[in-house]
C-alpha positions in Angstrom: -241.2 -122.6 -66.9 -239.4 -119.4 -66.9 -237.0 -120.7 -69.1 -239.2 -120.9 -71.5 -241.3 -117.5 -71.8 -237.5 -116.5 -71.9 -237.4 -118.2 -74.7 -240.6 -117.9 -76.6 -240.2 -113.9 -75.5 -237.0 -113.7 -77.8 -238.1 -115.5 -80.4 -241.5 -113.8 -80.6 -239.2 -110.2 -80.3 -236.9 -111.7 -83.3 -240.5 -113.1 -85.3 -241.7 -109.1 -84.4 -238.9 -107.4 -86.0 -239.9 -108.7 -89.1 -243.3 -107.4 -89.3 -244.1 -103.8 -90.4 -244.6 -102.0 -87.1 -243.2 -105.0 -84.9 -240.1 -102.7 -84.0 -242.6 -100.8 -81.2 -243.4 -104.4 -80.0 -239.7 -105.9 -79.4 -238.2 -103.7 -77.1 -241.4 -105.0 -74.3 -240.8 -108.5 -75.9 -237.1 -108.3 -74.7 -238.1 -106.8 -71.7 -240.0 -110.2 -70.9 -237.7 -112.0 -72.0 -234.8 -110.7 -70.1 -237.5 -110.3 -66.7 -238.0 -114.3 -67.4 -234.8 -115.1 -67.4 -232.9 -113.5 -64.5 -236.2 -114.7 -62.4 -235.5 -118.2 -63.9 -231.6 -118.1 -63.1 -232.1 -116.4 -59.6 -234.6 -119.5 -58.8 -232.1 -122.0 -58.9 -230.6 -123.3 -56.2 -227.1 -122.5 -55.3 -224.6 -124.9 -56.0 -221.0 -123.5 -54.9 -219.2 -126.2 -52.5 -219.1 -125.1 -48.9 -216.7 -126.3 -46.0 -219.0 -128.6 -43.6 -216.6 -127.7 -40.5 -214.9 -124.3 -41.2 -212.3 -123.3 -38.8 -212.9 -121.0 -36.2 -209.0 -120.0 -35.6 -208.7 -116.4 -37.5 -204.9 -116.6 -36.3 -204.1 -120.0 -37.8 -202.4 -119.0 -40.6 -200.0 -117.7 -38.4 -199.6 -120.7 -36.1 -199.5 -123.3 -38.2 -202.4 -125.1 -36.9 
């Protein structure tokens, strides 16, 4: 849902900037936009591929285990 005020934020900033006075409305446009989107990216879940059994030897590197 977030993705989308993003979204309707910049193009409602962009529609702005074409209306006489619309300039003192896109920089709070763009604001929401940019506040809807790093709250809709930092919602996701994270993805990155962890080790299930990491080993617990710091030194084994050195001992070839």
């Amino acid at each position: 849902m977030l993705i989308v005020i993003a979204a309707l934020s910049l193009l409602g900033a962009t529609a702005s900037l074409l209306v006489p006075g619309g300039v003192l409305l896109a920089p709070l446009l763009l604001g929401a936009a940019l506040l809807a989107l790093t709250g809709g990216l930092g919602g996701l879940e994270d993805r990155s591929v962890r080790q299930h059994d990491p080993p617990m030897n710091p030194k084994g590197w050195r001992d070839r285990s």
